[in-house]
N, C-alpha and C positions, 0 to 999 in steps of 0.2 A: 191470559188476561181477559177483565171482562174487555169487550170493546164495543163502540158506539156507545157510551156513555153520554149524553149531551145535558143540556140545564133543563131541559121536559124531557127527558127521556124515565117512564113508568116500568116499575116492576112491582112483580106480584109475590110477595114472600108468606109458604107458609110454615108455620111452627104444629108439629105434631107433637103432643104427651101420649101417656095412656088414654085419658078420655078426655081429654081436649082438645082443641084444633083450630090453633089460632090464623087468621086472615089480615094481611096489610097491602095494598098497593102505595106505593113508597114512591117519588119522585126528586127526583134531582135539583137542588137549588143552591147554587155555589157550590160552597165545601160541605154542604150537610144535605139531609131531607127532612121533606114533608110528608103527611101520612095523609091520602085523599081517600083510603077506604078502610075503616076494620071491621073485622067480626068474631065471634067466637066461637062454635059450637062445643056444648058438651054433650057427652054418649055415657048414659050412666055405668054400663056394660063395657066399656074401653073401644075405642075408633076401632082395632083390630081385631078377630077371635080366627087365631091360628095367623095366615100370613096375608091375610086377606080379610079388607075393611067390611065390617059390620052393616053398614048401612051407606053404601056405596049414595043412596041417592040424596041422601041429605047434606054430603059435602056436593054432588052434581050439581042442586038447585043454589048452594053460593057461587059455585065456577062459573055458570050460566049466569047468572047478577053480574058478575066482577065483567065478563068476556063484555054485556050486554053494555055496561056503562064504560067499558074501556077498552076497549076490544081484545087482540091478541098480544099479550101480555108475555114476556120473558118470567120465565118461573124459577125462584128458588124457593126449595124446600128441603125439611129436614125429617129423618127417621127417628120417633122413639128410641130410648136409651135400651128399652128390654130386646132390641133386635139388634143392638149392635155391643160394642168389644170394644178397647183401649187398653196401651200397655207401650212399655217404651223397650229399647231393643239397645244395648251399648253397642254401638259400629265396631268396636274393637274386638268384639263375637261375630258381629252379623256385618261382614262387609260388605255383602255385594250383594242383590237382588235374588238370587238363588238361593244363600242362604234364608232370607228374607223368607221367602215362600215356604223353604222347606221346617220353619219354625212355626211361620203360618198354621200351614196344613199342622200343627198337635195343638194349636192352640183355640182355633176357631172352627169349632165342629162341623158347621151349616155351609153350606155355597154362600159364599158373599163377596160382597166389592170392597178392596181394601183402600184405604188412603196413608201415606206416605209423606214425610215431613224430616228433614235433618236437621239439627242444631247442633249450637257447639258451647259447652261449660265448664268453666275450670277448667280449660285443654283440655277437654275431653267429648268426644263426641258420640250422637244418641239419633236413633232411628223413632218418631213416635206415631206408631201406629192405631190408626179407627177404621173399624169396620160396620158394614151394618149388613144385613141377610138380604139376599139376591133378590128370593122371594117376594117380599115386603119391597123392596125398591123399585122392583118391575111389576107389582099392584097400584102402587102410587104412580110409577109414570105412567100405565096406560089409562088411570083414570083421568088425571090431567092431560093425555095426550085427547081423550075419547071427548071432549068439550069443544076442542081446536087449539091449545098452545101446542105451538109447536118447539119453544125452545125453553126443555126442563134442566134444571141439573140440580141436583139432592145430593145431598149430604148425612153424615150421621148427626143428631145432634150433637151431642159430645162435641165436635168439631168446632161447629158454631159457638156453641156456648164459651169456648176458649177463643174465639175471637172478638169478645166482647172489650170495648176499649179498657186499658188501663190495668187489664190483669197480664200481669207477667208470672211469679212463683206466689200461686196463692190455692186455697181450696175454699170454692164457690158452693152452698147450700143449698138447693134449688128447689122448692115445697111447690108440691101441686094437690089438686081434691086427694089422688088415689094413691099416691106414691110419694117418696122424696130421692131425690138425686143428689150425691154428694159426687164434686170433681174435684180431682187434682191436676193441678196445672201451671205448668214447669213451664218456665222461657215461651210460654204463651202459646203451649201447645196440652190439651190434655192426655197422661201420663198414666190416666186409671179412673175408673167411678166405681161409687158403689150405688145398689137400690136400694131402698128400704119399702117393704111393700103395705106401707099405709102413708096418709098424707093429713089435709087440713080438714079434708070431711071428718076424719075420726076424732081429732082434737075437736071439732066442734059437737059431735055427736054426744064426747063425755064429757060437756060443759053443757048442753042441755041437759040431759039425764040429770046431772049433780045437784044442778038449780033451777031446774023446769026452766028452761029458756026458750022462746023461737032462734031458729039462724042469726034473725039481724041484732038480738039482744045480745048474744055471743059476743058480737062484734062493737058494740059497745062496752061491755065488759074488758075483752080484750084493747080498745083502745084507752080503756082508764088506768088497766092493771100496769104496776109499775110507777104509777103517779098519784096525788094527794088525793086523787078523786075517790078513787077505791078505799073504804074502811079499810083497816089492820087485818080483821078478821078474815073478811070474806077474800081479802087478799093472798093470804096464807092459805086460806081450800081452793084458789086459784093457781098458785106457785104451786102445789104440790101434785096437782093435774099435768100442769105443762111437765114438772119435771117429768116427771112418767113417762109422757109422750115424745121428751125429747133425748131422753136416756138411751135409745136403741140408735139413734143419731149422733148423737156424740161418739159414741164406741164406733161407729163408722167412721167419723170424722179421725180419730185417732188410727184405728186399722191404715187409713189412708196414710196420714204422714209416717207410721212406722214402714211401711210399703216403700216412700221418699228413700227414708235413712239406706232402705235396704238396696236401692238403687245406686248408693255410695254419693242421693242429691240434699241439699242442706232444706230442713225441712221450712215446709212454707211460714212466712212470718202475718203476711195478710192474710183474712176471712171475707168473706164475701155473705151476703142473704139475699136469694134473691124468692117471688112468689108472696101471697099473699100476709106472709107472717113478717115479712119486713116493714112492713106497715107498723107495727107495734114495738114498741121500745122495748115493753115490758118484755116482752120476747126473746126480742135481739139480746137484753143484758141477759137472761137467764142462759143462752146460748152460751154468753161468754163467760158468765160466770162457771160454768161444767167445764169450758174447754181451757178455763185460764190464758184464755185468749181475747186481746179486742176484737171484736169482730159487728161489722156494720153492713146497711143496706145498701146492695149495689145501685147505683147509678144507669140503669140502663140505655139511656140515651145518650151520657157522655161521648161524645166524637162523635155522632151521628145527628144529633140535633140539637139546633142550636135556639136553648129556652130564652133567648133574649130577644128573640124579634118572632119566633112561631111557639106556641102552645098547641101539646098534641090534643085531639078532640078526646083521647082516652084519660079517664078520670085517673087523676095520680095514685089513689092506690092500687089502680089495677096495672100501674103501669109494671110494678114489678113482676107482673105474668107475661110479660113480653118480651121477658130475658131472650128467650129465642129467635123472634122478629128480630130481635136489634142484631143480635150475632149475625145473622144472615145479612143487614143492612152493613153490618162491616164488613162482611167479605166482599160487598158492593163497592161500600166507599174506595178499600185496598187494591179494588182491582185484580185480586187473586181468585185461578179457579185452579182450584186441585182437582187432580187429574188421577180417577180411583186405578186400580188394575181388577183385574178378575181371578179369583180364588176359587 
């Protein structure tokens, strides 16, 4: 359990992608929080190269900020998805912890820290295992320890992100600049992902090119596409860009739920989006229109803050880049710390 939890008691959550690196000191106010610090860095090159962060000093000089205007700070943070593993294990194979391990060891190459979760569905019960590489785990703690926090605990992302309020059996879309993250996630544990190793930079790259655009004209575009705003025309060499871009996604998306079936679990009925492209309708429908699925923009502050009496200082369409922050704030809210082993 977390404990000392109090109505001011601060934490410092952070969220790692590829090359992002999101920053929240999060505080306790009743049943929810409030966010008294963010930030964000991006690293054109990815936060990591090999197992060990790139430019160790430019995440030092926010640590140093954060410690400076709030001092010694309880830490949760998460590991990118390219260093970590998920997968579910039927107990009725894998009872006991030994077994556990010794499936481990063929499945997860790298020395890593495992985490561990039971449920139970249809009478029947499942092991859901997340890892993330030792490596990379003990880079990020000793860089937050080298500041002065003294009390870290990290996580895989994967983890977090299935702790986001509200999902139970759903697969969640998660778009960033460099990459996209597809999860699947059973009884509110995740059960598998996939990468895709391009993101929203590259969608924005082949909408300038097409139509000589800056960035921010992209993004006007994309918020008309889908609506009366946009001509016929130029709608349709819009529609046929995104398909493109979102066709190696979709086949991910499906790879996943046949993965469900094959686990003998009924496949997921909800969709999730979460990352800058949830912002756009147009988007979201063409999403659903490939997967013959409704599928809508996550909510990522539901359970964690409450918009009727605080508004977060983070501009609402960036909020769905925070999908991470929040997971982490629900393992806060929950009270739950999972407790890895060593692989």
């Amino acid at each position: 359990m977390v404990v000392g939890l109090s109505p001011k008691s601060r934490f410092l959550c952070i969220d790692i992608q590829f090359d992002e690196m999101y920053f929240a000191v999060v505080r306790k106010t009743g049943d929810f929080f409030e966010i008294d610090f963010s930030e964000k860095l991006q690293m054109e090159k990815g936060i990591f190269e090999g197992s060990r962060m790139r430019t160790p000093g430019k995440i030092a000089d926010v640590l140093q900020q954060i410690k400076k205007k709030f001092g010694t700070l309880p830490v949760l943070a998460s590991v990118p998805e390219q260093f970590s593993y998920a997968t579910l294990l039927p107990s009725e194979t894998y009872s006991s912890s030994s077994d556990i391990r010794k499936a481990l060891h063929t499945l997860v190459p790298t020395p890593s820290y495992v985490w561990t979760s039971t449920f139970q569905k249809n009478k029947s019960s499942y092991t859901a295992l997340q890892s993330a590489e030792k490596e990379v785990c003990n880079t990020l703690y000793i860089l937050v320890k080298s500041i002065g926090f003294t009390s870290i605990v990290i996580y895989p992302r994967a983890l977090a992100l299935s702790e986001l309020n509200g999902i139970q059996d759903a697969v969640v879309c998660d778009f960033s600049k460099k990459q996209t993250a597809v999860f699947s996630v059973y009884n509110s544990h995740t059960i598998g992902f996939s990468l895709i190793p391009y993101g929203t930079d590259q969608l924005t790259e082949k909408m300038q090119s097409r139509f000589s655009l800056k960035a921010d004209e992209v993004s006007e575009v994309l918020s008309a596409y889908g609506t009366d705003v946009l001509p016929r025309k130029e709608g349709h060499l819009v529609h046929g860009i995104i398909h493109t871009f979102l066709s190696p996604i979709v086949d991910e998306i499906q790879s996943l739920e046949l993965r469900q079936s094959e686990y003998g679990l009924q496949v997921s009925k909800e969709f999730f989006v979460t990352g800058s492209p949830a912002q756009y309708n147009g988007v979201v429908e063409d999403i659903s229109r490939m997967t013959r699925t409704q599928i809508q923009p996550l909510d990522v502050w539901e359970g964690v803050i409450d918009l009727n009496v605080y508004i977060p200082h983070i501009h609402k369409n960036e909020s769905h880049e925070y999908a991470g922050i929040a997971g982490l704030m629900n393992i806060l809210k929950k009270g739950t710390r999972y407790q890895p082993f060593d692989l």
